[in-house]
C-alpha positions in Angstrom: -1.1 -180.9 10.2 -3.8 -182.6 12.1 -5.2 -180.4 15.2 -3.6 -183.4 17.1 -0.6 -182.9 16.4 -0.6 -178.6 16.4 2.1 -177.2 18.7 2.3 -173.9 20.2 5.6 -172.2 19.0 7.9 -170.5 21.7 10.0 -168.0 20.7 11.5 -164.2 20.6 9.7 -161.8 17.9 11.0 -159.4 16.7 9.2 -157.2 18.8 10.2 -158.3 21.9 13.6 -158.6 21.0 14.5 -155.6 18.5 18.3 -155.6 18.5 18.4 -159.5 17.4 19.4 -160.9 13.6 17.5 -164.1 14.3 14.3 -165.9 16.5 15.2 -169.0 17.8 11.8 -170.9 18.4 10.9 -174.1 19.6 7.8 -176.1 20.1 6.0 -177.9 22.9 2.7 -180.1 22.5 -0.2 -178.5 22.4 -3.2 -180.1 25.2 -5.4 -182.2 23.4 -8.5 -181.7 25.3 -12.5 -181.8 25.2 -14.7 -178.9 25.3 -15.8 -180.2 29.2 -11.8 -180.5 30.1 -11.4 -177.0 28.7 -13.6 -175.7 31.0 -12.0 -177.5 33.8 -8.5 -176.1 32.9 -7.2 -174.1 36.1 -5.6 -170.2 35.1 -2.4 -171.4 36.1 -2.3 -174.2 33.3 -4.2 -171.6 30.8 -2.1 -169.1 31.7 1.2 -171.2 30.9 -0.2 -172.8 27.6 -1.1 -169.4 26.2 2.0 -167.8 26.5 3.8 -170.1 24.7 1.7 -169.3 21.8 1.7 -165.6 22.5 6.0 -165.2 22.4 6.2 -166.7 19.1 4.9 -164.3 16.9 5.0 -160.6 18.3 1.3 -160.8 18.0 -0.7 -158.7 15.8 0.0 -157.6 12.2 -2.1 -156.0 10.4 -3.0 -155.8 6.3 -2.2 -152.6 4.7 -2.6 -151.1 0.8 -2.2 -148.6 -0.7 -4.1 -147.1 -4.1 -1.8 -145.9 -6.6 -4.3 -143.2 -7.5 -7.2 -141.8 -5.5 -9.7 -142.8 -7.9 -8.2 -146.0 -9.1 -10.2 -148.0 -7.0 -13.6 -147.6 -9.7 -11.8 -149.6 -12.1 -11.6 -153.0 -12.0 -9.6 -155.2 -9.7 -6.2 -155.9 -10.9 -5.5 -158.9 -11.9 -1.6 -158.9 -11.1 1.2 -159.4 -10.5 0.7 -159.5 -6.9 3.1 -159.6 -3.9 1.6 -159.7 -0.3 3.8 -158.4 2.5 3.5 -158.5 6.1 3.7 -160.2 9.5 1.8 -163.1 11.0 -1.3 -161.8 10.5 -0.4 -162.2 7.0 1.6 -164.8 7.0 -1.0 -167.2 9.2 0.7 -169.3 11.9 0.1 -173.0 12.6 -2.9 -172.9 9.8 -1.9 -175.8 8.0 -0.4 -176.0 5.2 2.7 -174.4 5.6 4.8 -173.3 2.9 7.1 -171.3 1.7 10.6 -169.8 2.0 12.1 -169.6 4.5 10.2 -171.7 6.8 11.2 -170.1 10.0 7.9 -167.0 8.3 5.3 -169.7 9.2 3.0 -169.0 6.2 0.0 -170.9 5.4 -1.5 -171.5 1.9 -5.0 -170.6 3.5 -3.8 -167.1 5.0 -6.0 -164.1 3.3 -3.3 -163.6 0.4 -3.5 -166.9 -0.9 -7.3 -166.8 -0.8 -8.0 -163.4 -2.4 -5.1 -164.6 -5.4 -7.5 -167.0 -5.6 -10.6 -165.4 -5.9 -8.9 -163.3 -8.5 -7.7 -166.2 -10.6 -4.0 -165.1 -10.7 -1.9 -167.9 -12.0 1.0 -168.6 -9.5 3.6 -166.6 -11.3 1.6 -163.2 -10.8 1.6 -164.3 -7.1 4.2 -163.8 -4.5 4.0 -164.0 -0.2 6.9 -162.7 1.1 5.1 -162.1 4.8 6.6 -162.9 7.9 5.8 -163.8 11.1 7.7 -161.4 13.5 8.2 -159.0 10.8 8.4 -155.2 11.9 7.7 -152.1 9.5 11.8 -152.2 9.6 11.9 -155.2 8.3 10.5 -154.2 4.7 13.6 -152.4 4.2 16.1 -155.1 5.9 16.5 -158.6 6.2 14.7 -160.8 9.2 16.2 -163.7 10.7 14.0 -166.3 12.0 15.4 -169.7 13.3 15.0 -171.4 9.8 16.2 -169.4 7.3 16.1 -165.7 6.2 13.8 -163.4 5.0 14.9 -160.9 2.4 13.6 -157.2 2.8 9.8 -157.5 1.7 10.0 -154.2 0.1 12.4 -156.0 -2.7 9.8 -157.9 -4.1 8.3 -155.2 -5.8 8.9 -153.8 -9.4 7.2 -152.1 -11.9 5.3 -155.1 -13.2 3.6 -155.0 -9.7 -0.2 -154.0 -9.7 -1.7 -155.3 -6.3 0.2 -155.2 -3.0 -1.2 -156.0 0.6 1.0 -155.0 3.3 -0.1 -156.5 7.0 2.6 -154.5 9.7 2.4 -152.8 12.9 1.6 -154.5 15.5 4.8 -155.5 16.3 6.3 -152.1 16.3 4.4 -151.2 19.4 5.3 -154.3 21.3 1.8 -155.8 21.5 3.0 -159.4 22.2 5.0 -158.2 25.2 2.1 -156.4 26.1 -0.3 -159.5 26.3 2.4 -161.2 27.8 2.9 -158.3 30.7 -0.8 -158.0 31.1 -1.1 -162.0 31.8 1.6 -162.1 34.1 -0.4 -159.4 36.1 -4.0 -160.9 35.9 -2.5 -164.1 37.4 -1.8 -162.0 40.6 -4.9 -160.1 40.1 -6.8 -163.6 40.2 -4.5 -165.1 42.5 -5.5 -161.8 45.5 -8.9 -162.8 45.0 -9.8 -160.3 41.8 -12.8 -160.6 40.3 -14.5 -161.8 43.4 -15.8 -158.8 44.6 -19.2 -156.8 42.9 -17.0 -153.8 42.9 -14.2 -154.9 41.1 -15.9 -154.1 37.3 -13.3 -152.8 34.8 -11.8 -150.2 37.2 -9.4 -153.1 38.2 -6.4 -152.9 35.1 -3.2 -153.2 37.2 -1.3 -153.7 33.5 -3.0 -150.3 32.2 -1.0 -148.8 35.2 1.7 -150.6 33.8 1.7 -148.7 31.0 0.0 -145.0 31.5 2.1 -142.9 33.7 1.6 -139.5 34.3 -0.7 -138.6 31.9 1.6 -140.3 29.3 0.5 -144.0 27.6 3.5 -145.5 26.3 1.9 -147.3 24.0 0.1 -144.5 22.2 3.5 -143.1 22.3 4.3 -146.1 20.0 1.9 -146.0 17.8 2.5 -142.3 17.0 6.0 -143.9 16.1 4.9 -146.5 13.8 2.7 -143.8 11.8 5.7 -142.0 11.2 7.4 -145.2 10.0 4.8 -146.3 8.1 4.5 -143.0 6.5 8.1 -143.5 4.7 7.4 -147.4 4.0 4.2 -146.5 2.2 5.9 -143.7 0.1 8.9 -146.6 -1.0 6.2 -148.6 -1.6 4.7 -146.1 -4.3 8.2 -145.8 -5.4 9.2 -149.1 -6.3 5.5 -150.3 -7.6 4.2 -147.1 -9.3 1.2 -148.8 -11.3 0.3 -151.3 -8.1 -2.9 -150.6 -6.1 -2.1 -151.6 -2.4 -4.6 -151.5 0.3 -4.4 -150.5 3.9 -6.6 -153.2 5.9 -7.5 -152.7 10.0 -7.2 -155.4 12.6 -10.0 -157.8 13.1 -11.3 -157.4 16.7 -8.8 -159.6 19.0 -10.8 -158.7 22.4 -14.2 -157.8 23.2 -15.0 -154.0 24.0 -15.9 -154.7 27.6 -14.8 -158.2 29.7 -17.9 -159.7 30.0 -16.4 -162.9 31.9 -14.0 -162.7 29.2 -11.1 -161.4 31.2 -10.7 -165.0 33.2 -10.7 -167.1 30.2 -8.0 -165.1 29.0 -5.8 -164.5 32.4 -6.5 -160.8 32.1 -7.7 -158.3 34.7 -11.6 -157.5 33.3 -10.4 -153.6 33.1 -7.4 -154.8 31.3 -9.6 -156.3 28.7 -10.5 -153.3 28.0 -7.2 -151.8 27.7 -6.0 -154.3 25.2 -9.2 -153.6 23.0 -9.0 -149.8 23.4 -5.4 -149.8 21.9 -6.0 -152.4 18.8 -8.8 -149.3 18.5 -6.0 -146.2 18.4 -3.6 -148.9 16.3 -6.2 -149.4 13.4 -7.4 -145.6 13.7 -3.7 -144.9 13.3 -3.3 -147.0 9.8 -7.0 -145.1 8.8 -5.9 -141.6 8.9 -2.3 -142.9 7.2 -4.3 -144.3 4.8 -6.3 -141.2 4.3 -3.7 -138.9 4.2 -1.5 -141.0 1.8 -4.5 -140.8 -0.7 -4.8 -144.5 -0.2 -8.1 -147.1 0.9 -8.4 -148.8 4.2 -10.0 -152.1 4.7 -12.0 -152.2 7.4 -12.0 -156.1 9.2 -12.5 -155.0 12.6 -16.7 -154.7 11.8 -17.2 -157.5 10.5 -15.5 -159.5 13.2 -17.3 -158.0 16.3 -18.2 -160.8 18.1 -15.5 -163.4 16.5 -13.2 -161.8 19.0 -10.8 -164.7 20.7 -13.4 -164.6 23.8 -16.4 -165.4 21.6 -17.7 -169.5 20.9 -15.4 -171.6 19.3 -18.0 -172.0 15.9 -17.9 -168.2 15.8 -14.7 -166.7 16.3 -12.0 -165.5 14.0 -9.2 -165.1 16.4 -8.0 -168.2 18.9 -7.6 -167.6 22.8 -4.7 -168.5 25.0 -5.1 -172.2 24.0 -6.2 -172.8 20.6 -8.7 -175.5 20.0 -8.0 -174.9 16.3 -4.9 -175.0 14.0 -4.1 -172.1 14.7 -1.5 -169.7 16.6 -2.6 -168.3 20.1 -4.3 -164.9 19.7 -3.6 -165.0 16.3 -6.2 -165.3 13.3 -7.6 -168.8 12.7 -8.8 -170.7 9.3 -12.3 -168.7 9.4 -10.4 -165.5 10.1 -8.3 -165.8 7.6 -11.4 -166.2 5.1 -13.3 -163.0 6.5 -10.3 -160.6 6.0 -10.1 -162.3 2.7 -13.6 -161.4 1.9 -13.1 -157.9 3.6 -10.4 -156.9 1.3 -12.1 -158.3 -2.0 -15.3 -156.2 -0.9 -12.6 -153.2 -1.2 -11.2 -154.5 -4.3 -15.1 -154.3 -5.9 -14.8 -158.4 -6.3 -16.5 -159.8 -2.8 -20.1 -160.1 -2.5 
């Protein structure tokens, strides 16, 4: 689909929303601006533009395998079958083409899956995406509902014929879109009260971080100690139902910079918020590490190689689009060049990459 043409998606993900069978979602236009008028845009119009692209995917997902043997991974790369499992990470929002079944999973035939089956010059009967955009580590086991069509249980695409799985979940278990979504909402006041204006604001000033920690307690880290324990028993069915596969646990690429650096405005969020935001996509992919390491199974790092393709970096360099895309691609969510450097990151894992 011409950049033209690329709507944000509004919707309900999954992990906004867990009690519901389906995700209605609907488009608006995207702005079709210049470089010069997207300078000129005012937070309130970024603000309102972003969002859209934010609630329709439960933002975040991240790539996961798992080796079948600890020392499997000196042999050569399999060559298939593979199945690819996951959320939008995976599954590559508004990077056109789309295709697939069911529709409503918004998967793109340039997401990483596609490209490393490539690279490994699997035929397209050893090659199956069953990702999801939405898709929770719950929804391995059960069916998803999106507003066109349904997903069947990822997990069931597996089999004993299986020798490579990639597995991108998580995010959306600890309610990172609502998060982004919460932390907007409060920069826009932030902003609006004359934040940011002072020297002595730096990134002390994180009114959604006191959203979230209370009493010594972060309910987000409470989260992600959840989702380990989830992902703990999905990695063990996994093993289960594709003994001879070698699957691979890959990190997040870096969605914010480590410190705002100006960044904070761009993006409607408090500068100490920035921070926040960065510092738990940190504990998230330091979670799926130490899973990985304790399940006997490799993690892909992609967070390295994208420091300084974060969604605040230039629009030639970065992997992951801000608030308003100014590439086919779903807000805060990985774009076309993305796609290709977690690609590459897990085929240097596999032994194939350069």
């Amino acid at each position: 689909m011409p950049y033209a043409s690329n709507p944000f998606l509004l919707g309900c993900p999954a992990a906004l929303s867990p009690g519901r069978a389906t995700c209605r979602v609907h488009r608006i236009a995207a702005p079709d601006t210049s470089e010069t008028e997207e300078q000129d845009l005012t937070m309130k119009n970024s603000v309102r533009a972003g969002l859209a692209g934010l609630l329709a995917f439960g933002v975040l997902g991240t790539v996961v395998g798992i080796a079948h043997h600890d020392d499997d991974s000196d042999g050569p790369a399999p060559k298939g079958p593979y199945v690819a499992m996951g959320d939008s990470y995976t599954a590559g929002p508004e990077i056109p083409d789309q295709k697939g079944e069911p529709a409503g999973c918004d998967r793109s035939d340039r997401n990483y899956p596609s490209l490393v089956a490539r690279r490994l010059g699997l035929k397209s009967a050893d090659f199956q995406d069953v990702s999801c955009t939405g898709a929770t580590i719950g929804n391995l086991t059960d069916v998803q509902g999106t507003d066109d069509g349904a997903n069947q249980a990822q997990l069931s695409a597996l089999s004993d014929e299986t020798r490579l799985v990639t597995l991108g979940i998580g995010g959306n278990d600890i309610g990172f879109s609502s998060m982004i979504k919460q932390c907007v909402k409060q920069g826009v006041v932030y902003y609006a009260l004359g934040g940011g204006s002072r020297a002595d604001d730096g990134d002390a000033d994180a009114p959604c971080r006191e959203r979230y920690v209370s009493g010594g307690t972060d309910e987000v880290q409470e989260k992600i100690k959840a989702a380990d324990e989830q992902l703990a028993r999905a990695l063990g069915e996994v093993r289960q139902r594709a003994p001879e596969a070698r699957v691979y646990v890959v990190g997040y690429p870096a969605i914010l910079p480590a410190e705002s650096s100006g960044c904070g405005r761009a993006m409607g969020l408090a500068p100490g918020d920035v921070s926040y935001l960065h510092e738990k996509e940190q504990q998230l992919n330091a979670m799926l590490r130490a899973r990985a390491k304790t399940a006997g199974v490799r993690y892909v790092d992609t967070y390295t190689p994208s420091v300084g393709r974060d969604a605040c970096s230039t629009r030639g360099e970065r992997w992951i689009e801000p608030l308003i895309p100014r590439a086919a691609a779903a807000a805060v969510h990985p774009n076309e060049r993305g796609e290709r450097g977690m690609a590459d990151a897990v085929l240097k894992t596999l032994g194939t990459g350069d």
